[in-house]
C-alpha positions in Angstrom: -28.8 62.1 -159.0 -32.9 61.3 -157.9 -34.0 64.5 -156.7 -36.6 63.2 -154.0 -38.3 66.3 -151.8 -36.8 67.1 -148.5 -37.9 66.4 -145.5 -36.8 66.6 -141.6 -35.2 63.4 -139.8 -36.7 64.5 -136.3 -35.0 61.2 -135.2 -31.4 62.4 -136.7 -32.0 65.7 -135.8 -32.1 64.9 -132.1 -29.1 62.4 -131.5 -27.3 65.6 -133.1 -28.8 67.4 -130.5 -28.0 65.1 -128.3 -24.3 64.8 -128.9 -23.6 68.8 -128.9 -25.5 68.7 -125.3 -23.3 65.8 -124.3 -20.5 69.0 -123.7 -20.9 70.9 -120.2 -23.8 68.7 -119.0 -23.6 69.3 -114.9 -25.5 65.7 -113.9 -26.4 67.2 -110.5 -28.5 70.7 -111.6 -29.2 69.7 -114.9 -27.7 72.9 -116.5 -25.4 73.2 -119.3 -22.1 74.7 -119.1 -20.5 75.8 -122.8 -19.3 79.4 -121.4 -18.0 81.6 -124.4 -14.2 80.5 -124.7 -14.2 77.9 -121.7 -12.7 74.7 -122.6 -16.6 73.1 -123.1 -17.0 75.6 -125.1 -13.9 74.7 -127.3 -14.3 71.1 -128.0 -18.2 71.1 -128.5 -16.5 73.5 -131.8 -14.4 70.4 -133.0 -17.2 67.7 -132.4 -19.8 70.6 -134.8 -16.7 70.9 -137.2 -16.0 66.6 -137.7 -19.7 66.4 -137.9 -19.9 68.9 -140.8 -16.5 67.6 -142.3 -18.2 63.4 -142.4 -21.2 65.1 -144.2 -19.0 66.3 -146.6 -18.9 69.9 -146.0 -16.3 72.5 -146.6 -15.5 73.1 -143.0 -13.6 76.6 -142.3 -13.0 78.5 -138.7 -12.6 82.4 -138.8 -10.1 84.2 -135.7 -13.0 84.2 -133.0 -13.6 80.4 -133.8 -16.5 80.6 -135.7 -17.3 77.5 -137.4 -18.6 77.5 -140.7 -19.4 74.4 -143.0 -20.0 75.1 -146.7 -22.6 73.1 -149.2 -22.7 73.8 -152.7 -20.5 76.1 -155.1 -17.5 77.7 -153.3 -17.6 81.2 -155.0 -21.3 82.5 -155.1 -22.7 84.6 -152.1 -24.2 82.2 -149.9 -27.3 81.7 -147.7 -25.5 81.1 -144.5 -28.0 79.6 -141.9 -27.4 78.6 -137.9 -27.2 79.8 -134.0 -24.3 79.3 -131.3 -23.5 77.0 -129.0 -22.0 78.5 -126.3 -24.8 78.5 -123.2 -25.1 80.8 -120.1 -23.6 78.6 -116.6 -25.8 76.5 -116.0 -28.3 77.5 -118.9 -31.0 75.5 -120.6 -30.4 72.6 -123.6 -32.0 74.3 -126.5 -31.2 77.9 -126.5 -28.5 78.5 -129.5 -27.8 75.0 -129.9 -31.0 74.0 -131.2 -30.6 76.1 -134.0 -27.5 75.4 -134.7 -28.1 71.8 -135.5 -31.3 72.1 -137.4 -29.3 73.9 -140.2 -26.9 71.4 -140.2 -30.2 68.5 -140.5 -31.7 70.9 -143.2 -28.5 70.7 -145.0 -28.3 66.9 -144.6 -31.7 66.6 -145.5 -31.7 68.5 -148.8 -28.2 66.3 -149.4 -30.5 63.2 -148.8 -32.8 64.3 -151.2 -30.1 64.7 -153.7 -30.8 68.3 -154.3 -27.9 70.7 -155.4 -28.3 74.0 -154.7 -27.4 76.8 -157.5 -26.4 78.9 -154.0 -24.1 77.5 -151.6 -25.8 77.4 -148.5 -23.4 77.7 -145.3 -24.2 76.7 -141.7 -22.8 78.8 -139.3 -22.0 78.2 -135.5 -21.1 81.5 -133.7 -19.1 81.9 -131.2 -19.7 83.8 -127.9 -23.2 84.8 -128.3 -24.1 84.8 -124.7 -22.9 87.8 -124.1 -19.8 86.8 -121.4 -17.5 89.6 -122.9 -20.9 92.6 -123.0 -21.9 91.5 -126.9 -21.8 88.8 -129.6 -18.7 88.4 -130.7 -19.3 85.8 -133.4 -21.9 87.4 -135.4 -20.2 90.9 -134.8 -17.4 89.7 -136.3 -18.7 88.3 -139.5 -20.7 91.9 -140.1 -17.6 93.4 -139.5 -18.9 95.4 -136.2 -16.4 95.3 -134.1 -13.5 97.5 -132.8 -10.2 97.4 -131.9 -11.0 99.9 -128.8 -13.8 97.4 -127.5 -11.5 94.2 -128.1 -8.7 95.8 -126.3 -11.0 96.6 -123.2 -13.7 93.9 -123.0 -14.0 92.0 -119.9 -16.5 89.5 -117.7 -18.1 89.9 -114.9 -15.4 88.3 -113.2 -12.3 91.0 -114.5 -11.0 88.5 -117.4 -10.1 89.8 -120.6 -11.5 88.9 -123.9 -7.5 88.9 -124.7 -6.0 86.5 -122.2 -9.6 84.5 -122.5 -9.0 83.5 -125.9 -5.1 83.2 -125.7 -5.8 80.5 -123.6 -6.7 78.5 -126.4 -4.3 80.1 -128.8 -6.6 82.6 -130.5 -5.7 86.0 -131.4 -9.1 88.2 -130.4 -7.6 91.3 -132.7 -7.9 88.5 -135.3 -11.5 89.5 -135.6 -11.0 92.8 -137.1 -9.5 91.4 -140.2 -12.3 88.7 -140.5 -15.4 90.3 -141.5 -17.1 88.8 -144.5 -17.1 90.9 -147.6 -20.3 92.8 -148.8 -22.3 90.7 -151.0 -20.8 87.4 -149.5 -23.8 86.4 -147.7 -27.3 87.1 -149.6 -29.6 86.0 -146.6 -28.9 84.9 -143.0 -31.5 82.9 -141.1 -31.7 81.7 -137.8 -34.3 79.3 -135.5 -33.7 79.8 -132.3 -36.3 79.2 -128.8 -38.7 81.9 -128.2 -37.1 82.2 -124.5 -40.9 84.0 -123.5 -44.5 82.4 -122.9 -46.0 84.1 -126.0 -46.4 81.7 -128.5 -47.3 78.9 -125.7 -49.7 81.4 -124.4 -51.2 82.1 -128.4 -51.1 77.8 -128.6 -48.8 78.3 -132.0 -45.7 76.1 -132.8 -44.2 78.9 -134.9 -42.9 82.8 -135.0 -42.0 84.7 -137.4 -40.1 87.5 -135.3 -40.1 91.3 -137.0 -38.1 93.0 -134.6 -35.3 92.8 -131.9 -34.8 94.5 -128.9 -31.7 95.9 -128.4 -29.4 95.3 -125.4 -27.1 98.0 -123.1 -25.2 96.7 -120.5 -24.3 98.6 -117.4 -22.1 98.3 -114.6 -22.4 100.4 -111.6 -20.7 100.9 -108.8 -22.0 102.2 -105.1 -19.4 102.8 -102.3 -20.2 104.1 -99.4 -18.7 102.9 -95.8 -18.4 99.6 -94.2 -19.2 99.6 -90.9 -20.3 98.1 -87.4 -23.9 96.6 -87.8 -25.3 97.3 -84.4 -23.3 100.8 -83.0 -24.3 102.7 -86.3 -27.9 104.5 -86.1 -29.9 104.5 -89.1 -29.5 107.4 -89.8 -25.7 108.1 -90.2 -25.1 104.9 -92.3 -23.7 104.6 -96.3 -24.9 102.0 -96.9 -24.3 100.5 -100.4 -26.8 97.8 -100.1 -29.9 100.5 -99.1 -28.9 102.6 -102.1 -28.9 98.9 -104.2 -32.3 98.3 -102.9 -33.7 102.2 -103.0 -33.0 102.1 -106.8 -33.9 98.9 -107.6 -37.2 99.5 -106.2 -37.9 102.6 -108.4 -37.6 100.6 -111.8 -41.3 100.2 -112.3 -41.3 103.8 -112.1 -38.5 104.7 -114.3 -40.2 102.6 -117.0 -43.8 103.8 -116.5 -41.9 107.2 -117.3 -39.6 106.8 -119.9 -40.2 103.2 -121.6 -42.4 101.3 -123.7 -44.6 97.9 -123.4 -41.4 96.4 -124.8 -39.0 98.0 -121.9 -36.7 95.8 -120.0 -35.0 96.8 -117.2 -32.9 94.1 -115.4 -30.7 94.2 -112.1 -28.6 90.8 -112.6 -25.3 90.0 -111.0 -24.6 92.0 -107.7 -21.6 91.6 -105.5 -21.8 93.0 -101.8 -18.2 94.0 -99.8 -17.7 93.1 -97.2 -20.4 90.8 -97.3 -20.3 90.0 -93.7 -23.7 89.4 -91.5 -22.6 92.1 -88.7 -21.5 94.6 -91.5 -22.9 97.4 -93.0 -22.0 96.6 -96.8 -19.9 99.8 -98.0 -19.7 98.3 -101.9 -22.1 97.3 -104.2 -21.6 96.8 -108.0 -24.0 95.2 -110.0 -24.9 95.0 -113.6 -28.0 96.7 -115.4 -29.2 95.5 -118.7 -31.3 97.9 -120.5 -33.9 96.1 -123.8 -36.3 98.0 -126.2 -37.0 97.5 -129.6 -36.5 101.3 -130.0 -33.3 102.6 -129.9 -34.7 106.0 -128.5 -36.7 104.8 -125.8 -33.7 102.7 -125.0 -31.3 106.2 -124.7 -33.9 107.8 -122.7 -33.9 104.6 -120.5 -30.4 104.8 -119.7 -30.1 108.5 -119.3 -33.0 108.2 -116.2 -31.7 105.0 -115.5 -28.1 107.2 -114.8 -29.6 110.0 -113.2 -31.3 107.3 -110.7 -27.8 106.3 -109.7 -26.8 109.7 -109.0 -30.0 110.4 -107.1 -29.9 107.1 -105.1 -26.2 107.9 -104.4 -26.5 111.3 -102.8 -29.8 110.1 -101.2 -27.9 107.6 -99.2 -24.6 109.0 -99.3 -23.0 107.1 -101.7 -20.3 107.3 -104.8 -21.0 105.8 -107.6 -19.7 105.2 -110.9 -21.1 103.8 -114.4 -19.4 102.0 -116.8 -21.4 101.0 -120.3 -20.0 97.7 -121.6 -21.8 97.3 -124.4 -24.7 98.9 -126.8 -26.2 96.7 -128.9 -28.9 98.5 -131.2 -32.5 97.3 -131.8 -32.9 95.9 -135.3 -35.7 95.8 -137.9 -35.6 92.1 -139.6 -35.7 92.0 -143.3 -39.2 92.5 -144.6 -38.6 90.5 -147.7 -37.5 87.3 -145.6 -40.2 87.9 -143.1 -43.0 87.5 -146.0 -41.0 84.6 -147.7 -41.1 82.8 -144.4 -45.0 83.7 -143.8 -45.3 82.4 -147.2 -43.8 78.9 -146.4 -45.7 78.7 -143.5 -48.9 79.0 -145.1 -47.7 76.7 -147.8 -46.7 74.0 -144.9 -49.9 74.9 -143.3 -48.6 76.5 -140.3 -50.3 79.0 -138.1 -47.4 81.8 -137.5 -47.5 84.7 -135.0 -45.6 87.7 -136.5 -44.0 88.8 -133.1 -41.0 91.0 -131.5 -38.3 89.6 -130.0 -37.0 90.6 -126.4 -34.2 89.0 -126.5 -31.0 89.5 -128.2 -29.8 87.3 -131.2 -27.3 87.1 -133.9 -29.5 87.7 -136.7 -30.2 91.1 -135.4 -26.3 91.1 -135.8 -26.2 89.7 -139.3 -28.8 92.7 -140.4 -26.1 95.0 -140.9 -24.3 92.7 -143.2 -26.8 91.0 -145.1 -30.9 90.6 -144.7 -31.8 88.6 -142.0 -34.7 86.4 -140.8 -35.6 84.7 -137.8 -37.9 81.9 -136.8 -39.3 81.1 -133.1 -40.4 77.7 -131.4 -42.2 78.1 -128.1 -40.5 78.0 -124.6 -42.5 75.7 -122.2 -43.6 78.1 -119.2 -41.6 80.8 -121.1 -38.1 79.0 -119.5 -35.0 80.0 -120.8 -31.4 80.2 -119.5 -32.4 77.7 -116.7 -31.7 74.1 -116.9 -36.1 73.6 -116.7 -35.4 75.1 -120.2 -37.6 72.8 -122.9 -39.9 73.1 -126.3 -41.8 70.4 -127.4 -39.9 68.0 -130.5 -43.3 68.3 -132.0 -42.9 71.8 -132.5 -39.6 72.1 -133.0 -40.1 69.3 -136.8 -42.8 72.3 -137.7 -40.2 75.3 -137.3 -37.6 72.8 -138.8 -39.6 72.3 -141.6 -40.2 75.8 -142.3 -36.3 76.7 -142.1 -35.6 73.9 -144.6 -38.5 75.0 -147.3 -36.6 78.4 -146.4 -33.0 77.3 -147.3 -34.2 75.4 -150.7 -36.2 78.3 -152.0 -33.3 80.9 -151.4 -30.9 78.4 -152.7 -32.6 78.1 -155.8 -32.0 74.4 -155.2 -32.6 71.7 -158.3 
């Protein structure tokens, strides 16, 4: 076969784009709705898998419904290569599946080009990254880092199991534990993914080269204090759960000036008020706090003030509280070997890269603990993510692509 070099189709490369975002697409906001194990979220995995299976890949599914599409020899370790697809409600069009489906075009492009790699390479498309269950399931179960305990008692926002949540869809979620890929199975995992931040649009560069990821803990807390009549209780004599919200809230700069870094995140997201009447003092509040460092000790001392906060805020305004951690995932450290190999084929493709942190969580910090990982960044337009404004330029994105497919041939040892 005419070994011709390999290039991006940024034409074929979108309508595949296109037809993944074709699943959950709410015409009236604009957002995309592929929730982690929602029936979107399902059949966007069969349209990825028939897509991989007409290019002639060996397509395979593990327990959590990761989807995996082989190319090249079926028994060497692999260089496995992709993102998810599952989005936050109403999230943004690129974030996880954009990644995604430039493995599958660098794998179709190196096919084009008639090249045969001596290493299989392997596109991979997790499952439940997003987080709806408190981690990231997908990659977590291919590195073989999750429990039975956490299975057994992870839940969404909402109170639905991870159990009954993938029974739905006839999935066994104890499955996972039995589905970890062997050591040695995967030589190198790489992944291009959105920035989700304004820095590379900021520094004018169409690529980064991320060295570090900040690790996530998710928190849920719980105020209760007493519901009561809005105009005959003074000021005064009030437990209000909402005040102690706000009180605490308020104090974050403060707990971060004292115990975090330049990289400390400190987020208040989804709060629910009881009653949640206009005339009634709101005796409930539980809300979630997400907790993000690239150090995993500023990250502990983080949570501890963050916890004594709560208690403070609790007796301040006469409250009870409780505090439930749902998840910890640890900072990572990317592989230093990948990150030069990819500062290498930048240079070579004559790409200005930023080597840069990441602030967000992704699978390849996952994938560290199984195999070396890398991880390339396009920039986020306004620094938009997990909104349906959500956008990177298609000019930018062919440079990244470009620099994930000169990636894949040189660890494939392709010929």
């Amino acid at each position: 076969m005419t070994q011709d070099r390999p290039s991006i189709d940024l034409a074929r490369l979108r309508r595949l784009h296109d037809g993944v975002n074709a699943f959950g697409f709410n015409a009236r906001t604009g957002g995309y709705n592929r929730i982690g194990y929602s029936g979107e979220d399902m059949a966007v995995r069969d349209w990825f898998a028939a897509e991989m299976e007409r290019d002639g890949l060996t397509v395979t599914r593990d327990a959590v419904n990761n989807v995996f599409g082989r190319f090249g020899p079926l028994e060497l370790p692999c260089i496995m290569a992709g993102s998810h697809l599952d989005t936050v409600p109403e999230g943004g069009a690129f974030d996880g599946s954009l990644g995604a489906c430039v493995a599958l075009e660098c794998v179709r492009a190196m096919k084009q080009a008639g090249i045969e790699p001596a290493r299989p390479v392997v596109v991979v498309a997790t499952a439940e990254e997003e987080g709806r269950f408190g981690g990231m399931l997908g990659s977590q179960t291919i590195a073989g880092c999750v429990t039975r305990d956490w299975i057994g008692q992870a839940r969404d926002s909402d109170g639905e199991s991870l159990v009954e949540a993938m029974r739905r869809h006839g999935l066994d979620a104890f499955g996972a534990l039995a589905a970890a890929w062997r050591a040695g199975s995967v030589a190198a995992f790489l992944e291009l993914h959105i920035e989700q931040g304004p820095v590379l649009e900021s520094a004018g560069l169409p690529v980064g080269i991320v060295n570090t990821i900040s690790g996530v803990c998710n928190m849920q807390v719980r105020f209760e204090g007493v519901a009561n009549h809005s105009g005959t209780t003074p000021m005064d004599m009030r437990a209000d759960a909402f005040a102690g919200l706000a009180a605490f809230a308020a104090a974050i700069p403060d707990v971060i000036a004292a115990h975090g870094s330049d990289q400390s995140r400190v987020t208040i997201g989804k709060v629910e008020l009881g009653p949640n009447f206009p005339h009634t003092i709101p005796g409930t509040a539980a809300f979630s706090i997400i907790i993000r460092d690239t150090s995993e000790k500023v990250m502990r001392r983080l949570r501890d003030a963050v916890s004594d906060g709560i208690a403070t805020t609790a007796k301040t305004h006469r409250l009870h509280f409780t505090i439930e951690e749902k998840s910890w995932l640890p900072p990572a450290s990317l592989d230093a070997g990948l990150h030069a190999l990819l500062a290498e084929e930048a240079t070579h493709l004559g790409l200005q890269a930023l080597d840069m942190p990441s602030g967000a969580g992704h699978d390849a910090q996952t994938m560290q603990k199984l195999c070396p990982a890398g991880l390339i960044f396009v920039p986020s337009r306004g620094g938009v993510s997990h909104a349906p404004q959500e956008w990177t330029d298609w000019s930018d994105i062919e440079k990244a692509a470009a620099l994930m497919l000169n990636a894949l041939v040189r660890l494939a040892g392709a010929h």
